[in-house]
C-alpha positions in Angstrom: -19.7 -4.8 33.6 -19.1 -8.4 32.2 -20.0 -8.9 28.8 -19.9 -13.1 27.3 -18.0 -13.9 25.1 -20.8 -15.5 22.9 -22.7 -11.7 23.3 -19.5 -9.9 22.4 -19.3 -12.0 18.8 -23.1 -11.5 18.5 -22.8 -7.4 18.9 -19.4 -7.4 16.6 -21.4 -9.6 14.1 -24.4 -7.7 14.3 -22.4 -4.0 14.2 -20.2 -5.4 11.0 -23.3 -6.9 9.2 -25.5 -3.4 9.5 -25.6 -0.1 7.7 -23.3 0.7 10.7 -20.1 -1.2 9.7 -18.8 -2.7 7.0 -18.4 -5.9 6.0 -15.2 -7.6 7.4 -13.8 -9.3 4.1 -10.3 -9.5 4.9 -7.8 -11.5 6.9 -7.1 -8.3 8.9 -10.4 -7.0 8.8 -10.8 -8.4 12.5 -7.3 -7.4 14.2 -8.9 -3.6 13.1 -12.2 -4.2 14.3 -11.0 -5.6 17.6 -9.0 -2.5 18.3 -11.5 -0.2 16.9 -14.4 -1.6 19.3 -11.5 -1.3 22.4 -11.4 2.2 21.8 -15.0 2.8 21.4 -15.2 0.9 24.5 -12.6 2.9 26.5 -14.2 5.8 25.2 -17.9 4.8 26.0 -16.6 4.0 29.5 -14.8 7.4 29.9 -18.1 8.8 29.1 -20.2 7.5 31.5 -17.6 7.3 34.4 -16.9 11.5 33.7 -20.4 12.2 33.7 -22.1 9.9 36.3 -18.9 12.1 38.9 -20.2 14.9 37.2 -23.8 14.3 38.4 -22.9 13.0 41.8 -20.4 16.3 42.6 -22.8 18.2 41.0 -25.8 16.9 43.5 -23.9 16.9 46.6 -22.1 19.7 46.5 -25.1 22.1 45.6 -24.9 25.3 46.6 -28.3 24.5 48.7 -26.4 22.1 50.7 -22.7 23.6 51.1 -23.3 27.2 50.7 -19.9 28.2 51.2 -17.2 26.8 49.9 -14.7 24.3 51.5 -10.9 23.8 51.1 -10.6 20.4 50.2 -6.7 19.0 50.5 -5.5 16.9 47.5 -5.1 12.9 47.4 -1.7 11.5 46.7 -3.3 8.3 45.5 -5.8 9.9 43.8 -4.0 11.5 41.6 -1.6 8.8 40.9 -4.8 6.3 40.3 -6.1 9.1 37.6 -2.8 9.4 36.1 -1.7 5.9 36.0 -4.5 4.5 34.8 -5.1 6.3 31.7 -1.6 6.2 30.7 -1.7 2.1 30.9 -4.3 2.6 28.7 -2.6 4.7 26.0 0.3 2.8 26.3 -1.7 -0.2 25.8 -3.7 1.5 22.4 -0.5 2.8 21.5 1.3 -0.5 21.4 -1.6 -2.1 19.9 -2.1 -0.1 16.6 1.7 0.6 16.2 2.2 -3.5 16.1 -1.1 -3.5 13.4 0.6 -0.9 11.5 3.4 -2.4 10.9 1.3 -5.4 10.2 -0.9 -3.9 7.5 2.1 -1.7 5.5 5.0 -5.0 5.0 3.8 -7.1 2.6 4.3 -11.0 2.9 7.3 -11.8 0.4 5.2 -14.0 -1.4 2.5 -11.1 -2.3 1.6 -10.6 -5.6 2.4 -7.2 -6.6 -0.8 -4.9 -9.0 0.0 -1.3 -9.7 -2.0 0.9 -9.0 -2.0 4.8 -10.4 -4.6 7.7 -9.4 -5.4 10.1 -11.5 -7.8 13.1 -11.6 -10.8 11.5 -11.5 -9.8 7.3 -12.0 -8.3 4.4 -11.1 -6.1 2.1 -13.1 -5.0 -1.4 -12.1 -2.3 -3.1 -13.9 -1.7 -6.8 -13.4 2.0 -8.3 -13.7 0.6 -10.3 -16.5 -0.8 -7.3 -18.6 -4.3 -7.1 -17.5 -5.2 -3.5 -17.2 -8.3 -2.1 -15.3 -10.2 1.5 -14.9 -12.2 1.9 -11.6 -11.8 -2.0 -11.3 -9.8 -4.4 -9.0 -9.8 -8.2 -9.7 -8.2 -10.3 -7.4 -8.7 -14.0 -5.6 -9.0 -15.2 -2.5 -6.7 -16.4 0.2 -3.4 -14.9 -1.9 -1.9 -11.9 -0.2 -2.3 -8.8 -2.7 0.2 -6.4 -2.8 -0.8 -2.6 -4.3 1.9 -0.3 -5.4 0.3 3.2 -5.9 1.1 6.3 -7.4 -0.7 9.6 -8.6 0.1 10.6 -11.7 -1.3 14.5 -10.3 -2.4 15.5 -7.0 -2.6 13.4 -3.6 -5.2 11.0 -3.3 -6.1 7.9 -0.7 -7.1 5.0 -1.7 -9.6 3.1 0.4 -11.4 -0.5 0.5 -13.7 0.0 3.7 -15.0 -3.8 3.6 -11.0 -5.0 3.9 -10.2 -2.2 6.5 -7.3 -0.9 3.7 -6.5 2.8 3.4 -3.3 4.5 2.2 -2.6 7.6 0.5 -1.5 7.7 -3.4 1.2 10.5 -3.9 2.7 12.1 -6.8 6.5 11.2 -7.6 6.3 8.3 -5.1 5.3 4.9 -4.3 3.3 3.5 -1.5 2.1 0.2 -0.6 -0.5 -1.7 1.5 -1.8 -5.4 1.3 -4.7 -7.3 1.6 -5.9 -11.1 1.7 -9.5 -11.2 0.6 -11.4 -14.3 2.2 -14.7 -13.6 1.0 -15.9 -13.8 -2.7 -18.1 -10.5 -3.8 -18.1 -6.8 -4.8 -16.6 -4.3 -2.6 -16.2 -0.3 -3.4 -13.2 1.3 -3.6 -13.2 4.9 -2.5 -10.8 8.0 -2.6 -10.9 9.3 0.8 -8.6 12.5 -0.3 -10.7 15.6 -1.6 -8.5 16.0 -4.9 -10.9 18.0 -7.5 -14.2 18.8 -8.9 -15.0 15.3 -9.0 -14.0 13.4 -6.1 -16.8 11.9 -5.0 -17.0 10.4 -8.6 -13.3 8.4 -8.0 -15.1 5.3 -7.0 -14.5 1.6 -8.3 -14.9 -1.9 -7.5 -13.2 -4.9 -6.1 -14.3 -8.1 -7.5 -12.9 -11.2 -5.3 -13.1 -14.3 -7.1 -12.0 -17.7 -6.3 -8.7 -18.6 -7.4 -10.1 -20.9 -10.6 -12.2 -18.0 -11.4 -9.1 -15.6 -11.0 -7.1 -17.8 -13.4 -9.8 -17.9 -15.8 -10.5 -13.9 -16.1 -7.0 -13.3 -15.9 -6.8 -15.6 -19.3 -9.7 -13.7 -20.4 -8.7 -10.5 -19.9 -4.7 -10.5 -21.0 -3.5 -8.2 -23.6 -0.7 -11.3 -24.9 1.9 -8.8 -23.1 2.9 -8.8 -19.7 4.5 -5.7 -18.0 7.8 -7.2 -18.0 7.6 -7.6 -22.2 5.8 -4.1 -22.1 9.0 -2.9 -20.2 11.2 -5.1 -22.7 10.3 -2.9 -25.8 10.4 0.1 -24.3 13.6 -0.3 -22.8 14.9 -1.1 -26.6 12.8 1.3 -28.2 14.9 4.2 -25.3 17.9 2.9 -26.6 18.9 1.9 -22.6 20.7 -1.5 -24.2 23.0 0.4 -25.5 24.5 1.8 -22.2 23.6 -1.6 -20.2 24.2 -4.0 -22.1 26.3 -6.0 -19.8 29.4 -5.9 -21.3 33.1 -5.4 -20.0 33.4 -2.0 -22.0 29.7 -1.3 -21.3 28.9 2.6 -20.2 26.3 1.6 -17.4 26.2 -0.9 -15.1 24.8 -4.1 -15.3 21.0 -4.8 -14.8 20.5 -8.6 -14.2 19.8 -9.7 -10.8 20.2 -5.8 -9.7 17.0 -5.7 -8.4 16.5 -6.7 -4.6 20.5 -6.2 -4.5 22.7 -3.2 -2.5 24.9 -1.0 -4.9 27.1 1.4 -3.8 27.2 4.6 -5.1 30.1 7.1 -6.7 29.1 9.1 -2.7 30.2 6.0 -1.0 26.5 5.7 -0.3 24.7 2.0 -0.1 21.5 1.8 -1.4 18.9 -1.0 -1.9 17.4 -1.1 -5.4 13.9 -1.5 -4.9 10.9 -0.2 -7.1 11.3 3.2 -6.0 14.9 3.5 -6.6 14.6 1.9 -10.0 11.8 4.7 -10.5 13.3 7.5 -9.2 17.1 6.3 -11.0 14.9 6.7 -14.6 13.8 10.4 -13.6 16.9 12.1 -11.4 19.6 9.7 -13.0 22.5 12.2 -12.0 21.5 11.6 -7.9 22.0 7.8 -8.2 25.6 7.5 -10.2 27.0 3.8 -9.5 30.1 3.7 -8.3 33.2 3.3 -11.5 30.8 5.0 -13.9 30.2 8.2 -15.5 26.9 10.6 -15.1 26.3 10.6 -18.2 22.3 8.8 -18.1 20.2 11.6 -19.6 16.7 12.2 -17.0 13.5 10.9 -18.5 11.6 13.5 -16.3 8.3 14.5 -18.9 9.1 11.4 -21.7 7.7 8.6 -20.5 4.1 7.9 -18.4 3.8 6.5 -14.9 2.6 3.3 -16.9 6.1 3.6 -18.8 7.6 3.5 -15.8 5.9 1.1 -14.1 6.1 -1.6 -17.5 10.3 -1.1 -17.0 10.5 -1.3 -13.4 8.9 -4.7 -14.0 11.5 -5.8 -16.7 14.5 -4.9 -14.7 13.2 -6.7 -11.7 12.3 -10.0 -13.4 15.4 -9.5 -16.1 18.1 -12.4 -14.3 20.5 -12.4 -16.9 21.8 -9.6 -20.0 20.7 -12.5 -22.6 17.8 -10.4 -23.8 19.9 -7.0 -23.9 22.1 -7.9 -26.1 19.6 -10.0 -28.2 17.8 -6.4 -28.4 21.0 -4.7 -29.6 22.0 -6.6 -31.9 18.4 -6.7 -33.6 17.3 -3.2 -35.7 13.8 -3.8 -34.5 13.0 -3.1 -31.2 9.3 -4.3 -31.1 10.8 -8.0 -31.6 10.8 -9.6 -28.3 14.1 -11.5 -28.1 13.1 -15.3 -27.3 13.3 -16.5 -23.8 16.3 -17.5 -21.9 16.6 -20.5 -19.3 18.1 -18.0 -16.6 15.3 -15.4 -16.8 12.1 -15.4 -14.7 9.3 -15.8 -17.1 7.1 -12.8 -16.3 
């Protein structure tokens, strides 16, 4: 059966824009559809291929008509065509949503990263430039998003139907997935994981806006700190300055420009410091020892939030120079933001 191409884009449109389908609101929104109405296809066909053989055998070989039953030899190429066929067709799905996966869970380099953290029964969105959000998601159009989840509890899955995003939110570690919104609007955000009492009360919104309208609500809506100054404070306020602060005698190693770097470990062990391994170095210090230093980082496992966390992650990453280290060790206030220094990346 031949369908035209200007039918096959009417049904798609049709299917999306009903009660059926959700809106497609994303740049990949289509690539899932596509494969989506393939296998609904293939399976559609299957269906009606099985059962119109069914009928037929079923007709002609009635017991009215062949009373008793006849040896029928088997068919080489009928069992080849029946086994080939269906495997092309795996092998074909199989290749297809492997090549979208990867596509959906490696974010573009130029993404723009917003935490996200899951908790019994909410969801809180914080913005590299402070901006913090409960059941809320604001983001522009036609800029890759990047979301960098965590539970602070039990599992949960994180789901925006009209983008075609899912991913599950875990306890003690990140996971990310991306999106590039096209369409302006309000979409719902869902927790597809059953993770309590109130489940089906862990909804929220994603409100798309146009990048001048994302400029002006993020202007709106800052705090005056960004994660990265959050991270700054607390990182002085820990006393962590005084073990990194850069200097030849210094009892841990150097921070600036670590992030996005390979260190080797005291194991012999090379490991790329990325969020998770700046995360995970905070909580189980003694498993990540740099090689030439001493394990002597006390574990922060139960003193500081998944928001703590996440605020200094974000100052080691953007911190490109010690400038600000030792500024914050030589000062007896740790609240006072050391002024900015021409090597760092203004967060």
């Amino acid at each position: 059966m031949h369908i035209s191409p200007v039918l096959w884009e009417f049904l798609v449109k049709w299917l999306t824009a009903s009660a059926l389908f959700p809106r497609e609101a994303s740049t990949i929104a289509p690539y899932m559809d596509a494969l989506y109405f393939f296998l609904l296809a293939m399976t559609v066909v299957g269906l009606l291929l099985v059962g119109a053989i069914l009928v037929t055998f079923s007709m002609r070989y009635r017991k009215s008509v062949h009373p008793v039953a006849t040896q029928i030899e088997g068919s080489t190429l009928l069992e080849a065509t029946w086994t080939i066929i269906p495997l092309a067709i795996f092998l074909v799905t199989f290749v297809w949503g492997a090549l979208l996966y990867f596509r959906i869970y490696n974010p573009p380099v130029n993404s723009m990263n917003i935490y996200i953290v899951g908790k019994q029964w909410m969801w809180k969105a914080e913005h590299p430039g402070g901006q913090h959000e409960i059941d809320a998601l604001h983001v522009p159009t036609g800029r890759p998003i990047q979301l960098t989840m965590i539970s602070q509890d039990v599992f949960h899955s994180f789901s925006i139907p009209d983008f075609r995003v899912k991913r599950e939110v875990i306890p003690g570690r990140y996971s990310t997935v991306w999106f590039e919104a096209t369409t302006p609007g309000t979409y719902h955000i869902f927790c597809t994981q059953y993770c309590g009492t109130n489940h089906s009360a862990m909804i929220g919104e994603v409100t798309v806006l146009s990048p001048a309208d994302y400029e002006k609500w993020t202007e709106e809506s800052t705090s005056g700190m960004s994660l990265a100054q959050n991270g700054e404070r607390l990182f002085a306020s820990m006393g962590c300055n005084a073990c990194h602060s850069g200097n030849a005698a210094a009892r841990g190693p150097s921070l600036s420009g670590v992030y996005g770097s390979k260190l080797r470990l005291t194991n012999g062990q090379e490991v790329l410091v990325n969020d998770a391994y700046l995360r995970d170095s905070i909580l189980n210090p003694s498993q990540h020892i740099t090689a030439g230093y001493a394990p002597i980082m006390p574990t922060y496992q139960g003193q500081i939030s998944e928001d703590g966390l996440i605020d200094l992650v974000e100052y080691v990453k953007a911190l490109k120079t010690n400038y600000r280290v030792q500024q914050t060790l030589t000062t007896s206030q740790s609240d006072q933001a050391a002024p900015p220094a021409s090597g760092m990346v203004k967060p």
